[in-house]
C-alpha positions in Angstrom: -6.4 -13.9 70.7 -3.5 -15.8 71.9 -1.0 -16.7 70.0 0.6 -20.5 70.0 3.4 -22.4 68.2 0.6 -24.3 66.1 -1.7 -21.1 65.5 -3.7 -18.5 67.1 -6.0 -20.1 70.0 -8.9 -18.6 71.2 -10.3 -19.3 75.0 -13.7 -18.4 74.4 -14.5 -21.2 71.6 -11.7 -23.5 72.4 -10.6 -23.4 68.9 -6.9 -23.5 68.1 -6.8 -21.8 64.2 -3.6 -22.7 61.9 -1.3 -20.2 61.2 0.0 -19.4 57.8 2.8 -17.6 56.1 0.0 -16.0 53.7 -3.3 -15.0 56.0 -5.1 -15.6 59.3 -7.5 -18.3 58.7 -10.5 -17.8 61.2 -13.5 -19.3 59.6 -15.3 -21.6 61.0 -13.5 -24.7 58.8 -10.2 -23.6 59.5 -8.3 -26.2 60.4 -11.1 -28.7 60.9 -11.2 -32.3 59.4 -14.8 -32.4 58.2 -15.6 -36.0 56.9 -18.9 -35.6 56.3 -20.4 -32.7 56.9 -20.4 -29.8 53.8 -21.7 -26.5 54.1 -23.5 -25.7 51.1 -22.1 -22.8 48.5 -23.4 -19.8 47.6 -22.5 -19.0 43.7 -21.6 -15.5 44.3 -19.1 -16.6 47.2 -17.3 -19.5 45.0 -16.9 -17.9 42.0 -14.3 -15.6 43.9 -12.7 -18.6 45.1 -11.9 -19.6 41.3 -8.2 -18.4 41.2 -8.5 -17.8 37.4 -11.2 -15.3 38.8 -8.5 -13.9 40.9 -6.2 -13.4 38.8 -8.4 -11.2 36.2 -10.0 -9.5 38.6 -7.9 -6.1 38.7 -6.9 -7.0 35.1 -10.1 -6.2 32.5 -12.9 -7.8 35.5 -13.3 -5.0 37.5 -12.9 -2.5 35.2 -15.9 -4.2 33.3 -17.9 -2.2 36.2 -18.2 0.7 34.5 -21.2 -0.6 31.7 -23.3 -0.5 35.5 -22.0 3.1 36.3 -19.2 2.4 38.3 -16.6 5.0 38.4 -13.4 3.6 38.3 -11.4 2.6 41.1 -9.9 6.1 42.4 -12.8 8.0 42.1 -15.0 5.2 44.0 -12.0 5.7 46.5 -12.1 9.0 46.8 -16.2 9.0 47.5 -15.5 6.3 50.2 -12.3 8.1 52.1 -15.2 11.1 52.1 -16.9 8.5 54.5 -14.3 7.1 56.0 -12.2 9.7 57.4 -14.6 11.2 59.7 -15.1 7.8 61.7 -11.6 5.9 61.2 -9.1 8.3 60.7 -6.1 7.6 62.5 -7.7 3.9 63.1 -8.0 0.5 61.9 -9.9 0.5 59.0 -11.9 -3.4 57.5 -11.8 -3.8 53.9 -14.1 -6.3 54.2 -14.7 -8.7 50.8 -11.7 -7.2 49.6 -11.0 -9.0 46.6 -7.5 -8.5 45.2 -6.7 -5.4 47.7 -7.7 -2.9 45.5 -9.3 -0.7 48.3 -7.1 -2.2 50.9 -4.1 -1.5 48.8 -5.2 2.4 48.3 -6.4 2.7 52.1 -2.7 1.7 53.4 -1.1 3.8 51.1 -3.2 7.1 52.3 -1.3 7.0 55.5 -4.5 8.0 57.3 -5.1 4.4 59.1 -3.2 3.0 61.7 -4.0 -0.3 60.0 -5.8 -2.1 57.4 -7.0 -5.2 57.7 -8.1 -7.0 54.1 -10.5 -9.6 54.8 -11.5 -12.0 52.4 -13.8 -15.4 52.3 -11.7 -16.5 49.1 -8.2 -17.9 49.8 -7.2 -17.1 46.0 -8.5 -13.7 46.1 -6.2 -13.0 49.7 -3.1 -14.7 47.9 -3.6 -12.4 44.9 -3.4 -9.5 47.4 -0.2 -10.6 49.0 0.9 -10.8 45.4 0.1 -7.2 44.6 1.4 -6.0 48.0 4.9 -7.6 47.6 5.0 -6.2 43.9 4.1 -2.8 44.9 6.4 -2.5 48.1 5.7 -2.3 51.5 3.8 1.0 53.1 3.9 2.6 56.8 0.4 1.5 57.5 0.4 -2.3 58.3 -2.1 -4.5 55.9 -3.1 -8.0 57.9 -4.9 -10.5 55.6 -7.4 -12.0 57.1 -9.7 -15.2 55.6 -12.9 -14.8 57.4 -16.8 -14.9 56.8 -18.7 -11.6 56.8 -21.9 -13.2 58.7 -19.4 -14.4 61.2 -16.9 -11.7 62.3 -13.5 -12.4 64.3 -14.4 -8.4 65.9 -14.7 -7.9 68.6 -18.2 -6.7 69.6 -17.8 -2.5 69.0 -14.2 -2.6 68.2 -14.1 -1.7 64.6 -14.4 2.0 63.6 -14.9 1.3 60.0 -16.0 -1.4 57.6 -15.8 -1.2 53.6 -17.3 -3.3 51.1 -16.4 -2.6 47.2 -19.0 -4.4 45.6 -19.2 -6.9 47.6 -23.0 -7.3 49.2 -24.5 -8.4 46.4 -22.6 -11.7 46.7 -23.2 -12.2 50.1 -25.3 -15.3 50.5 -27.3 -13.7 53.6 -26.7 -9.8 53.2 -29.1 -9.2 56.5 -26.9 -11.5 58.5 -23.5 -10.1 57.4 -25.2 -6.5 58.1 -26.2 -7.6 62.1 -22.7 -8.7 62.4 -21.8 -5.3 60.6 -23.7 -3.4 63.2 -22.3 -5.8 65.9 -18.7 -5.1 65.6 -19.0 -1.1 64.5 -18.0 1.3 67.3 -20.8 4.1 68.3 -20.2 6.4 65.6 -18.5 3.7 63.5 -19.4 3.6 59.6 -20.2 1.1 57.5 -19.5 2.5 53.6 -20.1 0.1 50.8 -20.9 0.0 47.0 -23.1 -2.0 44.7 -25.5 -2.9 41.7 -29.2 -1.7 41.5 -31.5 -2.9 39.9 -32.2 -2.3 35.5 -34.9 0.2 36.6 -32.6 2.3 38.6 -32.0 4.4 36.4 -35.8 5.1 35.2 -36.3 5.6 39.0 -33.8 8.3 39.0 -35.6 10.4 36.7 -39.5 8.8 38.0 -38.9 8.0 41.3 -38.0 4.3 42.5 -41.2 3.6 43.9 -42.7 4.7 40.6 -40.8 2.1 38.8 -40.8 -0.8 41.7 -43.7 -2.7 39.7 -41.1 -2.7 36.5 -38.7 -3.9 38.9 -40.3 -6.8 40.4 -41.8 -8.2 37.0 -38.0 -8.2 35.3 -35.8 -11.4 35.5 -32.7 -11.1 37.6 -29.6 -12.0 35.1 -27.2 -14.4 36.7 -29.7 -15.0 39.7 -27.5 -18.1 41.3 -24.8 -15.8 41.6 -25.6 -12.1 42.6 -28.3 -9.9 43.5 -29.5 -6.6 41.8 -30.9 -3.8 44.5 -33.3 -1.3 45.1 -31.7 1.5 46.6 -34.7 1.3 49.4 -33.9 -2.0 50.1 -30.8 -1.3 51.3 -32.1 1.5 53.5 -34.4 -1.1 55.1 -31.0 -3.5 55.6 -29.2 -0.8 57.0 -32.0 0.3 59.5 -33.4 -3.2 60.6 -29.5 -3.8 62.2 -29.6 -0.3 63.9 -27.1 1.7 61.6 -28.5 5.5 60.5 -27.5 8.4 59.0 -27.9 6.5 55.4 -26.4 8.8 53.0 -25.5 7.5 48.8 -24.4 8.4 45.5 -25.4 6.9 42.5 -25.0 7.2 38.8 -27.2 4.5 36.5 -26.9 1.2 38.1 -23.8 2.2 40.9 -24.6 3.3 44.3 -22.2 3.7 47.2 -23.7 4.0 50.3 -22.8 4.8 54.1 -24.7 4.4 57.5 -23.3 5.3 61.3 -23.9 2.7 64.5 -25.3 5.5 66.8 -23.9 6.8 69.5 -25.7 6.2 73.1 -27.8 9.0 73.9 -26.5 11.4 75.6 -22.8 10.3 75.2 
């Protein structure tokens, strides 16, 4: 994409976006006057926009994760790198929903990408990153911020080796849109590694099996419904297969599971 005085043009939409000192802004309302027209929000994505959210987030929010199973930041690091490497090392690895950079932050800092690029849909949670990359000094693999929306990716169609998500998909407001695009922009052999909440039965279907415990499931109120959604690890399987992507491999431990799955290669190649 071009770049001009007044921003970053692109000749295929005939869209000029505005540059800033902080992140590319390539959504679709960068840079756009809309008098009228709103699009309609999604709880899960404006929360994130709250900068009050931003700010806690890496200070007592995320670490909250762990009553759901989650392991703690570097050990959830260390199960996606063991994803990761295979496909992107040596790369440029998406952080996509990345929050404050707290992947993005750890993957630049591995030295095994040629580039990260932190993507976010909230402009708070991107200028909290910048804030946390300036305090922790600069590393040998470039970070680029990028504002953009996950069921609209600025990629490239097979361009991206890698994509990660820390828990991010269960905010999304369409998760089988953002996962097309997902599958859109991977590479043959790219990976798509992500993690997220299951459901209050998961882990009664760990011990019974999930489809044992799917009636359970489906008959128990979703807490915080407007704003986030609670998954069955099947259903995520089905996701990840209706776009194309195999190879689903996860761990999981009570409500956590991280999951990867591979854009195949053509056949034959």
């Amino acid at each position: 994409m071009p770049t001009q005085s007044t921003g970053l043009s692109c000749p295929r939409c005939s869209r000029t976006f505005p540059a800033s000192p902080a992140y590319l802004d390539l959504t679709l309302s960068s840079g756009v006057q809309q008098r009228v027209y709103a699009q309609r929000s999604w709880g899960g994505t404006e929360l994130f926009r709250n900068p009050l959210v931003s700010f806690a987030y890496e200070r007592g929010w995320r670490q909250g994760f762990a009553w759901a199973g989650f392991p703690g930041a570097d050990k959830e690091y260390d199960m996606a790198m063991s994803y990761l490497l295979p496909a992107a090392q040596g790369r440029v690895l998406v952080d996509m929903s990345c929050g404050s950079g707290l992947f993005s932050r750890r993957f630049a800092r591995s030295g095994s990408f040629s580039g990260v690029v932190a993507a976010d849909f909230s402009e708070s949670m991107l200028q909290q990153t910048r804030e946390y990359c300036r305090a922790e000094g600069g590393t040998s693999t470039p970070i680029t911020l990028l504002r953009a929306d996950v069921a609209r990716l600025p990629f490239a169609t097979g361009g991206v080796a890698a994509l990660h998500a820390g828990a991010a998909i269960h905010c999304w407001p369409n998760p089988q849109a953002a996962l097309a695009e997902i599958s859109r922009v991977l590479a043959p052999g790219g990976v798509f590694v992500a993690s997220t909440f299951l459901t209050a039965t998961a882990p009664l279907g760990a011990v019974l099996g999930d489809d044992a415990v799917r009636p359970l499931s489906r008959a128990m109120p979703s807490p915080r419904a407007s704003s986030m959604r609670y998954w069955e690890e099947a259903e995520l399987r089905d996701l990840c297969e209706a776009v194309g992507l195999q190879d689903f491999r996860r761990q999981r431990d009570w409500q956590f599971i991280l999951f990867a799955a591979t854009k195949p290669r053509p056949s034959g190649a």
